[in-house]
N, C-alpha and C positions, 0 to 999 in steps of 0.2 A: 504493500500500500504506500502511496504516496505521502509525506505530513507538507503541509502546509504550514510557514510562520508568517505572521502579520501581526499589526496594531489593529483593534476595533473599537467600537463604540455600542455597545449591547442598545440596541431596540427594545425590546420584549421576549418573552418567553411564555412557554407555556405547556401545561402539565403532558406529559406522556406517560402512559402505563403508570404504575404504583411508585416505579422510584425516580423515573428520570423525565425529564425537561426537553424542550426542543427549542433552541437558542436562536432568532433572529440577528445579523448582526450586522454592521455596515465597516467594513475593512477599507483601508487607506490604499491596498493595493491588488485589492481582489472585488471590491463592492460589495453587494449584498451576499453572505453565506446564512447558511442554516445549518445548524448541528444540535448531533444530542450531546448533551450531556451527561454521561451518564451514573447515576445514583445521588444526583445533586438533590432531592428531594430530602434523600435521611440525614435522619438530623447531627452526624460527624460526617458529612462532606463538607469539603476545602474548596468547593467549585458554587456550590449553591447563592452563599452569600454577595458572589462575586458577579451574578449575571443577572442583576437587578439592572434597568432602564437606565441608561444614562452613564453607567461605570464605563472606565475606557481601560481597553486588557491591552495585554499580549497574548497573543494565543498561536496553539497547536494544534494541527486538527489535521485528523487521517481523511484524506480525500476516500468519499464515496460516490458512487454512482447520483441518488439522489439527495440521501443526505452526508451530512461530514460526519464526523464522531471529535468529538475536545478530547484531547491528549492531557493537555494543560493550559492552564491559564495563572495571569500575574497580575496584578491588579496595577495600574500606569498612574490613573486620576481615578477617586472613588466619587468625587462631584457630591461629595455629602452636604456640603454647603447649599445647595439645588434645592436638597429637600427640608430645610428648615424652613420655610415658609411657604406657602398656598401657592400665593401668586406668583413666586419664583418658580416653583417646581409645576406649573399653569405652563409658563413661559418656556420654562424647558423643553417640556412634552411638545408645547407646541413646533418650537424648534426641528424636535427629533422628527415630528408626525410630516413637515413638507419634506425631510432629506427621506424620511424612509418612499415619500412617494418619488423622490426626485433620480435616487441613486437605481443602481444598474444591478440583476444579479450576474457576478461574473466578471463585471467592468468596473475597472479601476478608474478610481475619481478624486486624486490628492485634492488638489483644488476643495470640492464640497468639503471635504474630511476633516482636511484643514482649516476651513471658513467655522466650521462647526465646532471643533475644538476650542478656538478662538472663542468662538460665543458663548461656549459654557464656562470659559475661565474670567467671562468679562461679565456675566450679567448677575451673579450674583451682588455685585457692588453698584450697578446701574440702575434705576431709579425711573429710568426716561421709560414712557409706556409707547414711545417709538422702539423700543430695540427689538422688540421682534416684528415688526412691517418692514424695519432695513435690512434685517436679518433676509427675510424672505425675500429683498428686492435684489441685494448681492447674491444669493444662491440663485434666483433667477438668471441673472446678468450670467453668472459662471458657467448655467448651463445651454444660453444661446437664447435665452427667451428675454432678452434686454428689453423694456419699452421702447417706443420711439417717443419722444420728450421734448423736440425741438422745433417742428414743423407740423402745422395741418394736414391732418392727411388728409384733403379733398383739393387746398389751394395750393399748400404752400406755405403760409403764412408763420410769420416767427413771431408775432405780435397779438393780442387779443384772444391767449387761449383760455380756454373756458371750459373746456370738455374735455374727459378721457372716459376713451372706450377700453372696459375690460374686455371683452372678448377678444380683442387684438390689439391692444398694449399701445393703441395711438392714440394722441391730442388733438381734437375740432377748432378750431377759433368761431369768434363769438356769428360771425356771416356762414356757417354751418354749423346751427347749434343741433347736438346731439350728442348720446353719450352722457355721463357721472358728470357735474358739475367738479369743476376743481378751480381753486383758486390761487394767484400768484406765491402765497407764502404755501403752499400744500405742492404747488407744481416745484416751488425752488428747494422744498426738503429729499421730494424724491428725484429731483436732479444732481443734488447734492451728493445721495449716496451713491448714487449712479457714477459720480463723479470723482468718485475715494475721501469726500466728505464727511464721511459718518458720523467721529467724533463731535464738529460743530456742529453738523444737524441736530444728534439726541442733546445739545445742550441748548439750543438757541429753538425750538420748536416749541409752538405752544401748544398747550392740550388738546385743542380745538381742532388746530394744525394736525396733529399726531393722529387722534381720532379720524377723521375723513382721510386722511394717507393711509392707516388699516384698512379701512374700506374696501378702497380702491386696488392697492393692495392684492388683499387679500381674494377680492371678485379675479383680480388679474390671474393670480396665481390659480385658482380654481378653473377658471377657463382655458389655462394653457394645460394645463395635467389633467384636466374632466376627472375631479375628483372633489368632494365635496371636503375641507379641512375643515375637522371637528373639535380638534382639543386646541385652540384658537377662539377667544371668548371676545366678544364687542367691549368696547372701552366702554365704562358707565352701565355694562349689563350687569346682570346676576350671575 
């Protein structure tokens, strides 16, 4: 059999037979694997603890046919920090829930892996309830689904935008009005990340701002993947 080594970032998991697990995972240089785990269920495994949502390994793992089998695992970042609060470990999830629609199984994607990494080790101390719509607009950009942000798509026009279309990630001006209203300080934040901005954006954006850029957002990113994101909560909901 073959073993595989890589970095991941544990997805989820979930129960197989009486002792062991079935591991979704997102690898830095393989993408999406699945494996068992196996005996991680009883309560003296050394693997169990370690393939919680969110934890980033090293791992082993005997190539199979359709599934892998974990050799072993190390534990890299436990991201415990994530889980001290709601609304952090909200954001998390939400995080994890566009790369698991975004990544490949099979395909290697430093880029996302890395963008991701980055955002669990920065948003426990981040506060901005922009950091995961930027999150989601840089994992876009990385994977080719960029907005277009700068011209109308019917004229032309660099001036007088007023509209973006989620269904295809362009801007109207105000003489073809159609499309999500969007306003000049909501169009300059998501231009901004767009633009390696991010840091001033989550400082300089205001709540208002932040809220209608999820939105938009967020309809974006659903319309390009036809998937509904669900652990992604509206600003001001329940």
């Amino acid at each position: 059999m073959t073993l595989l080594r890589d970095q991941a970032i544990v997805i989820r998991s979930w129960k197989l037979g009486e002792a062991d697990r079935i591991v979704s995972l997102f690898s830095r240089e393989h993408g999406k694997l699945r494996a068992v785990a196996k005996g991680s269920r009883r309560l003296k495994s050394r693997v169990g603890a370690r393939i919680e949502p969110l934890v980033v390994l090293n791992i082993q793992l005997w190539l199979g046919r359709d599934l892998h089998v974990i050799s072993q695992v190390e534990t890299i970042e436990s991201n415990f920090e994530l889980r001290r609060d709601l609304t952090v470990i909200q954001r998390a999830m939400s995080i994890l829930e566009l790369v698991d629609r975004l990544a490949h199984d099979d395909h290697e994607d430093p880029p996302l892996y890395d963008a991701t990494i980055r955002a669990f080790r920065s948003l426990a101390s981040s506060n901005s309830p922009l950091f995961v719509p930027a999150f989601y607009l840089r994992a876009m950009q990385l994977e080719g689904f960029q907005p277009s942000l700068d011209r109308c798509r019917d004229c032309g026009a660099t001036e007088g935008i007023t509209g973006f279309d989620v269904r295809s990630g362009d801007v109207i001006c105000r003489d073809h009005p159609s499309g999500l209203d969007v306003s000049p300080g909501v169009l300059s934040a998501m231009r901004g990340v767009l633009g390696g901005r991010t840091s001033q954006v989550l400082a300089e954006t205001s709540p208002q701002d932040a809220a209608r850029v999820e939105t938009l957002v967020v309809g974006f990113c659903e319309s390009m993947i036809e998937r509904r994101l669900r652990a992604i909560r509206p600003m001001g909901g329940n």
